[in-house]
C-alpha positions in Angstrom: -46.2 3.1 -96.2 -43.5 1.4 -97.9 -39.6 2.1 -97.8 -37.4 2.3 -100.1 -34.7 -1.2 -100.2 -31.4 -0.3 -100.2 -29.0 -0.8 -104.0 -27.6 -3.9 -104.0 -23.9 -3.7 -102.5 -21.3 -3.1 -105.4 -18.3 -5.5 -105.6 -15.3 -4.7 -103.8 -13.0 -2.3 -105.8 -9.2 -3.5 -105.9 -7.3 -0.3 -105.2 -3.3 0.3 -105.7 -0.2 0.5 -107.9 -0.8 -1.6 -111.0 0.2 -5.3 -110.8 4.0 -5.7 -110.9 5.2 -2.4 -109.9 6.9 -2.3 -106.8 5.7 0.1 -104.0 2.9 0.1 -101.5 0.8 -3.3 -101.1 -1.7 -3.9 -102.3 -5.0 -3.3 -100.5 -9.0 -3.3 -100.8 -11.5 -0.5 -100.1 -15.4 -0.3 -100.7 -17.2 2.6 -101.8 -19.2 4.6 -100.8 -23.0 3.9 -100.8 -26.2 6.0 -100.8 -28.4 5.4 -97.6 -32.2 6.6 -98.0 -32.8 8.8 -95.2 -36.1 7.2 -94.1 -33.4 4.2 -93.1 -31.3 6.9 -91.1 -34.8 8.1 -89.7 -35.1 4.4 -88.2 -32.3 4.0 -87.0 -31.7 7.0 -85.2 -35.1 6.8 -83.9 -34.1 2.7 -82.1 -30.7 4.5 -80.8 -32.3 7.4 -79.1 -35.4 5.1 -77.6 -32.0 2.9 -76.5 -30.1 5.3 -75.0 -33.1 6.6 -73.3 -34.0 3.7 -71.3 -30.3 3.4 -70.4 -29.9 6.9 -68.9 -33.0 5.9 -66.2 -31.2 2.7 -65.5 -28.2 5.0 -64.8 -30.0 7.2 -62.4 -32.2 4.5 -60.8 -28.5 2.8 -59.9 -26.7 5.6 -59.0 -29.7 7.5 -56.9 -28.8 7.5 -53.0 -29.9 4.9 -50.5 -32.8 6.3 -48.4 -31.8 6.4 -45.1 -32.8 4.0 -42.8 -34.2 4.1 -39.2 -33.1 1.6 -37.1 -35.1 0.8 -33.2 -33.1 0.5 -30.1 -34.6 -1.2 -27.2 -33.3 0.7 -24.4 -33.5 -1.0 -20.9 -35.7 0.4 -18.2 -33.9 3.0 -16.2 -32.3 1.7 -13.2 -32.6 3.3 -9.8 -28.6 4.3 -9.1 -27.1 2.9 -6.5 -27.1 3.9 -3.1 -23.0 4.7 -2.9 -23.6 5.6 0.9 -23.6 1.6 2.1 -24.0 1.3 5.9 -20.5 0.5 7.1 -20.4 -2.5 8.7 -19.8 -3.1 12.2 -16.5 -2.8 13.7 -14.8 -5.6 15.4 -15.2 -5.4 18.7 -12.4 -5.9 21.3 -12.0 -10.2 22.1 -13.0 -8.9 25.8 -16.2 -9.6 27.4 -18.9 -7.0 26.8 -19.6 -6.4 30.3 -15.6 -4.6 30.2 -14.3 -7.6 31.7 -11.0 -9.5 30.2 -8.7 -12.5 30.9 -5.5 -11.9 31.4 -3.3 -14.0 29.6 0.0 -15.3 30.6 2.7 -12.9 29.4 6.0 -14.2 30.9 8.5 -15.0 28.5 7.0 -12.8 25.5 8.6 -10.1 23.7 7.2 -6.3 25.5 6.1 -5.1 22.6 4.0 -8.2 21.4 2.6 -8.5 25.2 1.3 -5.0 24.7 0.0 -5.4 21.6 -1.8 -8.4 23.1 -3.1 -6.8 26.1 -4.4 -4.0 24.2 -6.3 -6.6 22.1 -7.8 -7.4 24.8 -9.0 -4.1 25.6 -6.6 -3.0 28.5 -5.1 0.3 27.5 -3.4 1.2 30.9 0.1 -0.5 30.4 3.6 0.0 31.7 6.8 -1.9 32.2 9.8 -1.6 34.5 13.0 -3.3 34.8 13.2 -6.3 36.3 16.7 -6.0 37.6 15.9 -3.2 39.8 18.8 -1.0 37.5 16.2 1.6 36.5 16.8 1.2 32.9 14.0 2.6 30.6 12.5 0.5 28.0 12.9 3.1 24.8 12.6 0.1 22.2 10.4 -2.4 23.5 11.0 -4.8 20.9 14.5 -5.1 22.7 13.0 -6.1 26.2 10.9 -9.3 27.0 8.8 -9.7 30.0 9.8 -11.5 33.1 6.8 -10.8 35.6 3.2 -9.0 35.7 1.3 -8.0 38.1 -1.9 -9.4 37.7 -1.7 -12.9 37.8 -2.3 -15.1 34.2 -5.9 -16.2 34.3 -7.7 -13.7 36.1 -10.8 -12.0 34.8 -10.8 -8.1 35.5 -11.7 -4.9 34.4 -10.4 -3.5 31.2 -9.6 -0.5 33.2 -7.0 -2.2 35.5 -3.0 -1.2 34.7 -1.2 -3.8 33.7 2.4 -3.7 34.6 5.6 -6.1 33.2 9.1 -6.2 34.7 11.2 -6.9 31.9 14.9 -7.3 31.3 16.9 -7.3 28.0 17.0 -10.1 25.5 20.3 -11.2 26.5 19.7 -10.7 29.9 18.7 -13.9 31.9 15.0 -13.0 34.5 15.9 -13.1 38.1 13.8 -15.3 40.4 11.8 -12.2 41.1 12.0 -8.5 40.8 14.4 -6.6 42.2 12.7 -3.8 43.9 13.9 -0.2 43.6 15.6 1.2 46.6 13.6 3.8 49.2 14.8 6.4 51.3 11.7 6.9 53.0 11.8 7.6 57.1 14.5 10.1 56.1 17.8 7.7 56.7 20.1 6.5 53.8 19.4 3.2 52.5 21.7 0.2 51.4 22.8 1.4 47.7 25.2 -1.5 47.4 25.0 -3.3 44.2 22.5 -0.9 42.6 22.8 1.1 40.1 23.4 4.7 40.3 20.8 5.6 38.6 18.2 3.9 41.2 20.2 5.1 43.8 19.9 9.0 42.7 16.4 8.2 41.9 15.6 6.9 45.6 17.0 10.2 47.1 15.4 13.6 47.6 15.9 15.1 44.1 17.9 18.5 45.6 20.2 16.3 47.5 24.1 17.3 46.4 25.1 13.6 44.9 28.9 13.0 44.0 29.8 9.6 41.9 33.4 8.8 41.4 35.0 5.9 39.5 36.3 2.8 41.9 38.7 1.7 39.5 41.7 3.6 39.1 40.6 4.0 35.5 39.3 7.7 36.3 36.4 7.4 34.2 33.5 9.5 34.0 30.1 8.2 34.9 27.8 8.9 32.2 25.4 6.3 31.3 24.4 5.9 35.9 21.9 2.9 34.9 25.3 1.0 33.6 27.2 1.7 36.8 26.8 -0.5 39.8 27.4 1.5 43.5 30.6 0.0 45.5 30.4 2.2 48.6 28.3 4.8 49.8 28.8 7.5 52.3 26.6 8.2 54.7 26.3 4.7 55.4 23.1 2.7 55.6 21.0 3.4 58.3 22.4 7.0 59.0 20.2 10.5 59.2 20.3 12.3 56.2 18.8 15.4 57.3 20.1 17.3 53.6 24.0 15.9 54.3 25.7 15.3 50.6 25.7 11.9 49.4 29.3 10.5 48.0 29.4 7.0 45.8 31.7 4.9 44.0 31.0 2.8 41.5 31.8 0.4 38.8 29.9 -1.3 35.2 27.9 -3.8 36.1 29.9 -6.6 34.3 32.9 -5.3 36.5 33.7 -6.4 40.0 33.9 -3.6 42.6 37.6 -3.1 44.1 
């Protein structure tokens, strides 16, 4: 089967005004020309074949991505800890285990650090006094510092043994030993002179009728009786008590009696 060739192509036509007449310029145009339709056949046939294979490159490219599946390696399963740890084993006191301790020497240490020492140690039965024999009480034993104990430094006792300190003030010098509290024991009045009041009340029966006057001609009142230092006394020393009132005078301690 044979097709038909094409016509020749027909020279270009010169179209527009007439040489020399002004208006419009001058252009060139082809005409028209008779295609056989077995050609337009052909050549629609190549374009649809063309645009075929195109359209599956189309989808191919634009079709979705199969999902993929990815593998983990997971670590063997761990037991869980144990949160419940055994608690470890408390410190024990620095004293022997048999309930025996050392006592240290604790003259010339602050109160409070020689009872935070001692109880270290494992003795829990403290007290203090004062070492002046004035009866004070040792309300902030940071203020106090210890002048005696009674256990001697260097002896090994029980734990359970009470531990006593005489202390004095900070600012107070220790005397060469303690000053013992006064007694009124066998029933007679002791020697109150140069003690405090405050001892003084505490050494007597505590329903006995006590008067304490000022032996200064200042008049004051006697308020603070661990301050105040006894002058004179009546019933003197020695003398039966048997429920008589006691009288005293007295002045501060930093004061010289009259």
């Amino acid at each position: 089967m044979s097709y038909n060739q094409p016509p020749p192509a027909q020279p270009p036509t010169f179209i527009g005004p007439p040489p020399g007449q002004p208006g419009g310029k001058p252009g060139w145009a082809r005409k028209r020309v008779a295609v056989p339709a077995a050609c337009l056949i052909f050549f629609v046939g190549v374009g649809v074949g063309t645009s075929g294979n195109s359209g599956q490159e189309k989808a191919s490219s634009s079709a979705k991505p199969q999902p993929t599946v990815t593998v983990t390696e997971t670590a063997e399963a761990k037991p869980a800890k144990d949160d419940a740890k055994p608690a470890k084993d408390e410190k024990p006191a620095p004293g022997k285990s048999d309930g025996t301790a050392t006592v240290p020497n604790f003259v010339g240490m602050g109160l409070q650090s020689a009872q935070d020492k001692a109880q270290e140690l494992g003795f829990h039965g403290l007290d203090s006094h004062d070492a002046l024999g004035r009866d004070r009480m040792q309300a902030f034993d940071r203020n106090w510092k210890v002048c005696s104990q009674n256990v001697k430094a260097g002896t090994s006792t029980s734990t359970d043994t009470d531990l006593d300190f005489g202390a004095v003030k900070l600012e107070e010098t220790c005397p060469a030993k303690d000053e013992k509290a006064p007694s009124a024991e066998g029933g007679k009045m002791p020697d109150f002179t140069g003690k405090s009041v405050k001892a003084a009340r505490g050494a007597l029966d505590s329903g006995a009728s006590i008067t304490v006057n000022d032996a200064s001609a200042e008049d004051r009142m006697v308020l603070m009786e661990s301050n105040w230092q006894v002058c004179t006394q009546k019933p003197a020393a020695g003398a039966a008590l048997n429920g008589r009132p006691v009288e005293f005078t007295a002045v501060k301690f930093e004061e010289s009696c009259p």
